[in-house]
C-alpha positions as CSV (number, residue, x, y, z in Angstrom):
1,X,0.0,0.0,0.0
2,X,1.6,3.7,-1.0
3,X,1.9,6.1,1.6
4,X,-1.0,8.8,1.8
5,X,-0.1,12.5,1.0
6,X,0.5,13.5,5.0
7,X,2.8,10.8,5.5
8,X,4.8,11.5,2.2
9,X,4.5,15.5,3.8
10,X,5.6,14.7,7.4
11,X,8.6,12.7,5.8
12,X,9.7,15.6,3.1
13,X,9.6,18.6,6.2
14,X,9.2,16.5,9.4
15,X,11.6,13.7,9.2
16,X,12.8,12.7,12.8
17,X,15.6,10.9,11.5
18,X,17.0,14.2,9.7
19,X,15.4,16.4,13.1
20,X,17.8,14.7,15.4
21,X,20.9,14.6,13.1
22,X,20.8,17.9,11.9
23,X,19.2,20.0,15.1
24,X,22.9,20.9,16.9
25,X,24.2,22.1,13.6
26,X,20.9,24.2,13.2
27,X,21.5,25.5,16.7
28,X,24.9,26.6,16.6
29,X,23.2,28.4,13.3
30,X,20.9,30.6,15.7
31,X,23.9,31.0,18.1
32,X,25.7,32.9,15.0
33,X,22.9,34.5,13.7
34,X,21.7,36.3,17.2
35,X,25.2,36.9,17.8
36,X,25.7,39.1,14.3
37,X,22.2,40.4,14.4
38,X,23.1,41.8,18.1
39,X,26.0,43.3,17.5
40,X,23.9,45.1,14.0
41,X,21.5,46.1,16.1
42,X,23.9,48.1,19.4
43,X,26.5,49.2,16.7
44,X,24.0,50.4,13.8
45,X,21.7,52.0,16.3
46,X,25.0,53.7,18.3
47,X,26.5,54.8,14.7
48,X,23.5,56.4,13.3
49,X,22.6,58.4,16.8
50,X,26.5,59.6,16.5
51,X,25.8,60.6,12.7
52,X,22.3,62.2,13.3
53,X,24.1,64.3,16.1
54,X,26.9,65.2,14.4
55,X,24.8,66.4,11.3
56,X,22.6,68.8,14.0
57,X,25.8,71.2,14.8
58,X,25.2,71.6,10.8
59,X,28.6,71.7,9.7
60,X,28.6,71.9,5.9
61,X,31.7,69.2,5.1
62,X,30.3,66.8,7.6
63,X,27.1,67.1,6.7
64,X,27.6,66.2,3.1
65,X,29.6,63.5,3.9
66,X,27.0,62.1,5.9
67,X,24.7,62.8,3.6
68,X,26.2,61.1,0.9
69,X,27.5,58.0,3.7
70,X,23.3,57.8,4.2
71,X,22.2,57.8,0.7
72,X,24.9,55.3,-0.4
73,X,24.3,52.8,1.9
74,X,19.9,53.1,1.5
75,X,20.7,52.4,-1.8
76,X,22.4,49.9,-2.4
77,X,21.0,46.3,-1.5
78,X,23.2,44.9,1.2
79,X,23.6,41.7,-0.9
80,X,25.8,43.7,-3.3
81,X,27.8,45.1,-0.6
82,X,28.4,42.2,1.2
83,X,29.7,40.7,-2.1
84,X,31.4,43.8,-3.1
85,X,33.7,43.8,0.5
86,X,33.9,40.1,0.4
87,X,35.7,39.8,-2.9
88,X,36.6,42.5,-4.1
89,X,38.9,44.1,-1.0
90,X,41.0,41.6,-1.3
91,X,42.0,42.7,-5.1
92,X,43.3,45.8,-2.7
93,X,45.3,43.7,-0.2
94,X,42.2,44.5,2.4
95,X,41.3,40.6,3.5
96,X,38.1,40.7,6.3
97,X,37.0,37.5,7.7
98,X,33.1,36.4,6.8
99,X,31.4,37.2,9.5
100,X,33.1,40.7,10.5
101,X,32.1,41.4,6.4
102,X,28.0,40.6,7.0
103,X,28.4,42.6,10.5
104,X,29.8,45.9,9.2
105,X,27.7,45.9,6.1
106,X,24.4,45.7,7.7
107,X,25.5,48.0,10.2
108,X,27.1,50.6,7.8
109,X,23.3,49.6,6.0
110,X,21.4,50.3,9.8
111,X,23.2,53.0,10.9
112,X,22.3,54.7,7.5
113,X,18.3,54.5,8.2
114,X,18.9,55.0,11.5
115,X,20.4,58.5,11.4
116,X,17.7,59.5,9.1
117,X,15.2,58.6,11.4
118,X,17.1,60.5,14.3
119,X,17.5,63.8,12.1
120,X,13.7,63.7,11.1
121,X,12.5,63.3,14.9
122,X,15.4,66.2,15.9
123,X,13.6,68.2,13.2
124,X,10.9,67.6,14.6
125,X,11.1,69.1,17.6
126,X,9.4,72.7,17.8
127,X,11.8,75.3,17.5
128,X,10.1,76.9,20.8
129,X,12.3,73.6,22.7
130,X,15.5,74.6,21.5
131,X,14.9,78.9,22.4
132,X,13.2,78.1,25.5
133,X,16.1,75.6,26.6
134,X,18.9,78.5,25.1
135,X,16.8,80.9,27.4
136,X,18.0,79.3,30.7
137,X,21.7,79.2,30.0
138,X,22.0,75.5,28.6
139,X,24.7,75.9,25.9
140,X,23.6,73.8,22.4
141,X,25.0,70.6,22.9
142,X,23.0,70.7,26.1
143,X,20.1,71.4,24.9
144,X,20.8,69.1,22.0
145,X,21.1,66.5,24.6
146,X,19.3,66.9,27.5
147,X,16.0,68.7,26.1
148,X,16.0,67.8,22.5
149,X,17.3,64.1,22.1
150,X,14.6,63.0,24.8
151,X,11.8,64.1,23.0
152,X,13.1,63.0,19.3
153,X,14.1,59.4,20.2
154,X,10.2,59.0,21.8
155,X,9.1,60.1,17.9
156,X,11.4,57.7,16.4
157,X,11.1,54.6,18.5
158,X,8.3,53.1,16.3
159,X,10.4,53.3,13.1
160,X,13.4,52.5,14.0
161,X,12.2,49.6,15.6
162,X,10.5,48.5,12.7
163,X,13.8,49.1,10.7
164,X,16.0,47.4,13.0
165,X,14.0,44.4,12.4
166,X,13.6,44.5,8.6
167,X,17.6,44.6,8.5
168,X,18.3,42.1,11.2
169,X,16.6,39.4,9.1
170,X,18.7,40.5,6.3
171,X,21.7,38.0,8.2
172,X,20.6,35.4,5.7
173,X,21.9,37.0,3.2
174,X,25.5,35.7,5.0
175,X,24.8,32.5,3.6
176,X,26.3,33.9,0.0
177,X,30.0,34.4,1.9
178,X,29.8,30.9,4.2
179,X,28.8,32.6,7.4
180,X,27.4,29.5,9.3
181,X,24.1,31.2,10.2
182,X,20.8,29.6,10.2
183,X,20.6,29.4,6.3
184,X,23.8,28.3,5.6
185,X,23.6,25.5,8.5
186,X,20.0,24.5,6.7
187,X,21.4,24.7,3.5
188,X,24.2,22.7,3.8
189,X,22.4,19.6,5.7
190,X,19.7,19.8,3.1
191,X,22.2,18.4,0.5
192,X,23.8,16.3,2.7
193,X,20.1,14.7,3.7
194,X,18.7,14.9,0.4
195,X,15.2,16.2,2.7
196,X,13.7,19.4,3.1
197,X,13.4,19.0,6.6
198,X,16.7,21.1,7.7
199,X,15.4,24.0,5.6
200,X,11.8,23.9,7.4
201,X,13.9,23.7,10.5
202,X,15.7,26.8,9.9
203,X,12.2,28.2,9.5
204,X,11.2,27.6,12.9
205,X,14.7,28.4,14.0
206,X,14.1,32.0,12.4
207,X,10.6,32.7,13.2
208,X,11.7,31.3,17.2
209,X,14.3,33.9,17.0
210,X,12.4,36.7,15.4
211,X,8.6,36.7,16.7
212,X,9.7,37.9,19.9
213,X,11.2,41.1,18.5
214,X,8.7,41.6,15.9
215,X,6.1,41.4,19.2
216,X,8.4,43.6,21.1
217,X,8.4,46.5,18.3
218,X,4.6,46.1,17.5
219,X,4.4,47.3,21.7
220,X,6.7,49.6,21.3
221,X,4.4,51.3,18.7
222,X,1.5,51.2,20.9
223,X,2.9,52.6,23.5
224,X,4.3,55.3,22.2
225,X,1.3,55.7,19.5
226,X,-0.9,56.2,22.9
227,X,1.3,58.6,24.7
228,X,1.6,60.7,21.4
229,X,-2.5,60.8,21.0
């Protein structure tokens, strides 16, 4: 007697035999993965706060450097870049390992949106803030800081949670350079299996590892939606 269609299913994406081989490799995927998307996430964030102040003393040179920095790197789709430092620095004599490759790339990519997102919610701020701050002495960098910055990273929590996410995910895309991440892991024990199960455990492995934060930003909005209203 053949097998019925949910037995040939649970045997393509479920297979127990595969589940147990392949799960440590799969885990020390989602060890690498929350590791490079944590160190995105501090550095990018950090980086394009330092930008976004920087670009409010409104210093023409920097500013157009920055300016340019931002546009260049919102772009360009990481995956070129990735590829672009991976091979093609070494044609210079500049060699990076993989993994420090996908972590400056998205961050570079992060801390791009992320100091646009900054400057908008400084800009934001009525102009009343900054005279009434100047009025009581506080020189600019201290109102810059102490009355301005408050108020703008409340405005710009939402989207740059939202961002944060949307380019965290993108540490898949360090499959293409052998970073053993989730994909690659899944990837590579798919061929060896000759089963799709691996690449419906990376699945899970990814949607484990992201659900939370996508939860997390989703109250983030509505918190701050509600104080806003």
């Amino acid at each position: 007697m053949p097998p019925d269609r949910w037995s040939i299913f649970l045997d393509t994406f479920f297979k127990s035999s595969v589940i147990e081989k392949y799960l440590p490799s799969i885990a020390k995927g989602v060890v690498v993965t929350l590791e490079c998307a944590v160190l995105v996430v501090i550095t990018g964030i950090l980086l394009g706060l330092a930008l976004a102040l920087v670009r409010a003393y409104r210093i023409r040179a920097l500013n157009v450097v920055i300016v340019v920095f931002v546009d260049m790197m919102r772009a360009l789709p990481p995956l070129v870049l990735i590829l672009v430092v991976y091979f093609g620095l070494p044609n210079v004599g500049v060699s990076l390992p993989n993994f420090v490759v996908l972590w400056l790339v998205l961050m570079f990519v992060l801390a791009a949106f992320a100091e646009e997102i900054f400057w908008a919610g400084i800009t934001a701020t009525p102009k009343g803030q900054w005279e009434a701050a100047r009025s009581t002495g506080l020189g600019f960098t201290q109102t810059l800081v102490w009355v301005v910055m408050p108020q703008a990273a409340r405005i710009t929590i939402p989207p740059l949670t939202n961002r944060t996410i949307a380019i965290t995910k993108n540490t898949a895309l360090g499959t293409v350079i052998g970073v053993p991440e989730i994909l690659n892991q899944a990837t590579t024990a798919t061929s060896f299996a000759g089963n799709a199960t691996p690449l419906m455990m990376g699945a899970v492995a990814y949607l484990v590892l992201f659900i939370p934060v996508v939860i997390f930003g989703r109250w983030l909005e509505t918190r701050f939606a509600w104080k806003r209203a």
